[in-house]
C-alpha atoms as one frame of an Amber mdcrd trajectory, in Angstrom:
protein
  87.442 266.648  77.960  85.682 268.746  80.100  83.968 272.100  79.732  81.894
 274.532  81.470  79.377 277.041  79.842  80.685 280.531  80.124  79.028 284.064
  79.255  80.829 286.961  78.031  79.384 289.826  76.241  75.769 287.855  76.173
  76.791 284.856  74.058  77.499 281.646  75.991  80.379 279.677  75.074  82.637
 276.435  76.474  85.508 277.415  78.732  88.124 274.305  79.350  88.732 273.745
  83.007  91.703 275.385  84.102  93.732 272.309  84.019  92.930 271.270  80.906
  94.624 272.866  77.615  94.527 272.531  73.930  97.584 271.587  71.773  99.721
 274.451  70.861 102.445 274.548  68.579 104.472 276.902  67.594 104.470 279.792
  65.282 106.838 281.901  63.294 105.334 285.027  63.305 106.709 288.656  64.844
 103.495 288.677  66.546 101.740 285.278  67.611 104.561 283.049  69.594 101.607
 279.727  69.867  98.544 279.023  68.230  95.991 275.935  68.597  92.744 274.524
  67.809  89.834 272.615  70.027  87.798 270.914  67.333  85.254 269.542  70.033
  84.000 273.243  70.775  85.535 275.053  67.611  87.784 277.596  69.368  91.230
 279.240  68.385  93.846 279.686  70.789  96.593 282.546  70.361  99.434 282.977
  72.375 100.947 286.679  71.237 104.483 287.239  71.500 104.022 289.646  74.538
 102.118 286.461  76.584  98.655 287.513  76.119  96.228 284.559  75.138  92.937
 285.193  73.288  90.491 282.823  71.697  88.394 282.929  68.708  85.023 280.795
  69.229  82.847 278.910  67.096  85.463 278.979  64.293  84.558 276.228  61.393
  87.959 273.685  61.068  87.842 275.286  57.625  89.011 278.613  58.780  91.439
 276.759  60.974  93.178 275.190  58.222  93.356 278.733  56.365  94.861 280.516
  59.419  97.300 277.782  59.601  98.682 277.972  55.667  98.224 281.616  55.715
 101.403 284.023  55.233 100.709 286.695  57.466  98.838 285.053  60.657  98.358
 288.783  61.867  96.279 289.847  58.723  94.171 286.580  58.608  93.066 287.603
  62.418  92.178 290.743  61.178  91.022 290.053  58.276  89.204 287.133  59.323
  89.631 285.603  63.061  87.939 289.360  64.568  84.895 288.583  62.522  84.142
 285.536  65.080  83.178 286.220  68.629  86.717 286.491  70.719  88.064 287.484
  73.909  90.863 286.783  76.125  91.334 282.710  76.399  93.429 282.790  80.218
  95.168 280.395  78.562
C-alpha cells in the first residue's frame, strides 16, 4: 500500500495514491451512505449521503470499533470523530 506525506492545516499526514482506496461498506444512516477504516495509517473514511468524502486521521482502531456499533453514526462524529484532526478525504 502506498502513501505519500501530505500537509494540511500544519500537521502532516498519509494520503493514499489516488488509485488506491480503503474498504468501504455500507451504512444505514440518513446521513453517512459509506464508511471505512485504513488500519496501516489510522484514518476514517466517510462517504455522506450528498457524495462528500471526509477523513478522520490518526483515529485509534478502538474508536473505530465504537463508531461502527454506535446508534447514531452522526452523533459519534460529533461527539467524537471532530475531536481528531479531519478534512475532506477526495475519496
Amino acid at each position: 500500500m502506498t502513501s505519500t506525506k501530505q500537509w494540511r492545516d500544519g500537521v502532516a499526514f498519509k494520503k493514499r495514491e489516488e488509485h488506491e482506496m480503503v474498504e468501504m461498506f455500507p451504512v444505514a444512516s440518513s446521513r453517512i451512505s459509506e464508511m471505512g477504516y485504513d488500519a496501516e495509517t489510522a484514518t476514517v473514511y466517510v462517504r455522506f449521503t450528498d457524495g462528500r468524502s471526509w477523513c478522520y486521521m490518526n483515529v485509534p482502531q478502538d474508536v473505530w470499533d465504537q463508531f461502527v456499533a454506535s446508534s447514531s453514526k452522526g452523533r459519534f462524529i460529533k461527539e467524537t470523530l471532530d475531536a481528531y484532526q479531519h478534512g475532506p478525504a477526495g475519496i
